[in-house]
C-alpha positions in Angstrom: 0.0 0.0 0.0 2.8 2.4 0.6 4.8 1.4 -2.3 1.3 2.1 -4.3 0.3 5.7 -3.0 4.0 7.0 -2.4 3.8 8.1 -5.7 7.4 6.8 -6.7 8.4 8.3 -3.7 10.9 6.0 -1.9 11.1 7.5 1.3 7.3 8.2 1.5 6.9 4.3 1.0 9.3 3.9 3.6 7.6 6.2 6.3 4.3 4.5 5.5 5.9 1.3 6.2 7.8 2.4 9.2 4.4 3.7 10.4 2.6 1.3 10.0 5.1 -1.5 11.2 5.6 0.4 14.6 1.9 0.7 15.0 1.3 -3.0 14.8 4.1 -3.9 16.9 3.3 -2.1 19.7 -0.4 -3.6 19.4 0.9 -7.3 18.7 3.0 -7.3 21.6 0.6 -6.0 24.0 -2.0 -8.7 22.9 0.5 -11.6 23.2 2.7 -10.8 25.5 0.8 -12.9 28.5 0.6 -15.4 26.4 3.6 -16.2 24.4 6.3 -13.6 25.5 5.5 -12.2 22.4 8.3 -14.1 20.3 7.7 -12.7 16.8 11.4 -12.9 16.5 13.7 -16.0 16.5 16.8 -14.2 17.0 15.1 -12.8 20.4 14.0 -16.7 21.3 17.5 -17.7 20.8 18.6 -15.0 23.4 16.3 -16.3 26.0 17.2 -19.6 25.4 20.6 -18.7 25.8 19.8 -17.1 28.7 18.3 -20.5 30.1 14.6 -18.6 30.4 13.1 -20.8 27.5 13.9 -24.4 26.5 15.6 -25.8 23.6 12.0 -27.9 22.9 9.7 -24.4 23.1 12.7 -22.1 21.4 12.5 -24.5 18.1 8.3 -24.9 18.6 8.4 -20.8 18.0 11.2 -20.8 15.5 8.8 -22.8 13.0 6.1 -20.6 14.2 7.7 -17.7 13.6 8.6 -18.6 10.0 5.3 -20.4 8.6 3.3 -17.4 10.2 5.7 -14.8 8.6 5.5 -17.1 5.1 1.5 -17.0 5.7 1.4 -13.1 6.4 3.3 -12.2 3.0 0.8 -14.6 0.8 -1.9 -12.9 2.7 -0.6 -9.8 1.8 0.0 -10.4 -1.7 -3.2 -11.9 -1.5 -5.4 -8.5 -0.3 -3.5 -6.5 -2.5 -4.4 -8.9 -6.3 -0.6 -9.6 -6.5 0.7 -13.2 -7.7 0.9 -14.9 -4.4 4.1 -17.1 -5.4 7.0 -14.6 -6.1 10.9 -14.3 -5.5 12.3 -11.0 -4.5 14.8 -9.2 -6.6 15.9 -6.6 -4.4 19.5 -7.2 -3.8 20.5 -6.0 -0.1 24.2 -7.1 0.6 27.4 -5.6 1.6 29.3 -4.4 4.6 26.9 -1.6 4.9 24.1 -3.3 5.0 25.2 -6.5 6.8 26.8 -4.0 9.7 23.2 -2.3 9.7 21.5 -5.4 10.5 23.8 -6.6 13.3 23.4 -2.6 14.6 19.1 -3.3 14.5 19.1 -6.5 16.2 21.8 -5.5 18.8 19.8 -2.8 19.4 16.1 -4.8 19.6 17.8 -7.0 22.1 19.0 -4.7 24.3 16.1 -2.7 24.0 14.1 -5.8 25.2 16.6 -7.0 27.6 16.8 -3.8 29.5 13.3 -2.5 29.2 12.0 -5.7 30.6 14.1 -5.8 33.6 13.4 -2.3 34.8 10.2 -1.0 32.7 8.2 -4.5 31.8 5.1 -2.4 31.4 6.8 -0.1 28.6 7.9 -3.4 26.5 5.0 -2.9 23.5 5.9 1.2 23.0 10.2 0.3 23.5 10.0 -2.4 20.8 7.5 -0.6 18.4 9.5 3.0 19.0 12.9 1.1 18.2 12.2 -0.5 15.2 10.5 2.9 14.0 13.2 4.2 14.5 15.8 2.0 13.1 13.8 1.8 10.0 15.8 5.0 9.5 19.2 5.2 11.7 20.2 1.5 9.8 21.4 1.4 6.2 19.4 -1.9 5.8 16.5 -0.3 6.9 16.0 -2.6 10.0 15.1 -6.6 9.4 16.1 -7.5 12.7 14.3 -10.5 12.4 15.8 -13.9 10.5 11.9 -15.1 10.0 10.8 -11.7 8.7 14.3 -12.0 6.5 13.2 -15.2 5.3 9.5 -14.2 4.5 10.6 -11.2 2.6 12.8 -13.3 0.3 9.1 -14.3 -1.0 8.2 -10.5 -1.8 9.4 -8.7 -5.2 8.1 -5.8 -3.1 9.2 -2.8 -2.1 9.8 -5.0 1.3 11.6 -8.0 -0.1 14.9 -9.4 -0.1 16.1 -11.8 -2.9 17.5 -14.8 -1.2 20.7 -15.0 -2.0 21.2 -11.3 0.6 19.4 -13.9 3.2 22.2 -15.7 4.6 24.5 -12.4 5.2 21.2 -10.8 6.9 20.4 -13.8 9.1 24.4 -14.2 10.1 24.3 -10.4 10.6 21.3 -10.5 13.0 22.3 -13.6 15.0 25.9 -11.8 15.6 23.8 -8.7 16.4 22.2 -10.6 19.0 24.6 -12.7 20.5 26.8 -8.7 21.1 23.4 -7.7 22.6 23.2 -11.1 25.0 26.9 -10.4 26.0 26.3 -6.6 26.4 23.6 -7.0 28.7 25.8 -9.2 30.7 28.1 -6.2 31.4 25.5 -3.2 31.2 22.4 -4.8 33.2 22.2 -5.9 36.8 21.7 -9.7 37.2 17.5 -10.5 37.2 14.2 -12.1 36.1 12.9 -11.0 32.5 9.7 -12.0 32.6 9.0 -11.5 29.1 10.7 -14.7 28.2 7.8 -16.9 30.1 
């Protein structure tokens, strides 16, 4: 939709995207959150389960979520919109810029979650949602920060997508993202629960 009334404006589509992408973060994770721990993110399940607050059993059970429900949401989209839903991105994102921008998002997400939810649990839905609005513009890759989003997106020739041979260096990107985030907060943050992860 922002790609469509931008006008060929690229950073109008952008800022409807960004707008729209904080908006429904904020209201995701504020509905699932007592229930899930809102993992949307599998680089974010991996931290927890590095952290020994989620098993290895329920860390794979909402990797495979998180992937089949990102695949599902870009058919739907496609879907609403009357585009093919079967397509392959051809938006080539690689390079040290870009690769160094996504391990800057996720280290940042992490942290964000890591430390909000140790001293601010209640401010965990507008932190996430203001973060990833905002690194939608501060990161050269525009701010994945999320290896199933990365993975869905491969299946976009959007404005969004990705073409899947930029996937691997986004995903290794994010994961080293992080991991720096997990190790950070070791340093940075005073030993505690983190409820979120439940």
């Amino acid at each position: 939709m922002g790609e469509r009334l931008a006008g060929g404006s690229v950073a109008l589509a952008l800022l409807a995207n960004t707008v729209a992408t904080g908006a429904m973060l904020f209201v995701l994770i504020t509905m699932f959150g007592p229930i899930s721990g809102a993992h949307f993110n599998p680089a974010v399940t991996l931290v927890m389960h590095w952290r020994g607050t989620i098993g290895t059993r329920a860390a794979l059970g909402y990797g495979v979520a998180q992937v089949l429900g990102g695949i599902a949401e870009v058919w739907i989209a496609h879907a609403m919109f009357d585009l093919p839903v079967w397509q392959i991105s051809q938006h080539l994102r690689a390079g040290s810029g870009q690769w160094l921008g996504e391990a800057v998002a996720t280290f940042g997400l992490v942290l964000t979650i890591l430390g909000t939810v140790q001293s601010r649990p209640a401010w965990v839905p507008a932190s996430v949602a203001l973060y990833i609005t905002a690194a939608y513009w501060f990161t050269s890759s525009t701010s994945f920060a999320n290896p199933a989003i990365t993975v869905a997106r491969a299946l976009s020739n959007t404005f969004a997508g990705i073409a899947p041979v930029s996937v691997p260096g986004f995903i290794a990107a994010q994961l080293a993202g992080a991991l720096a985030a997990l190790g950070a907060a070791r340093v940075l943050l005073a030993p505690g629960d983190y409820p979120i992860s439940r």
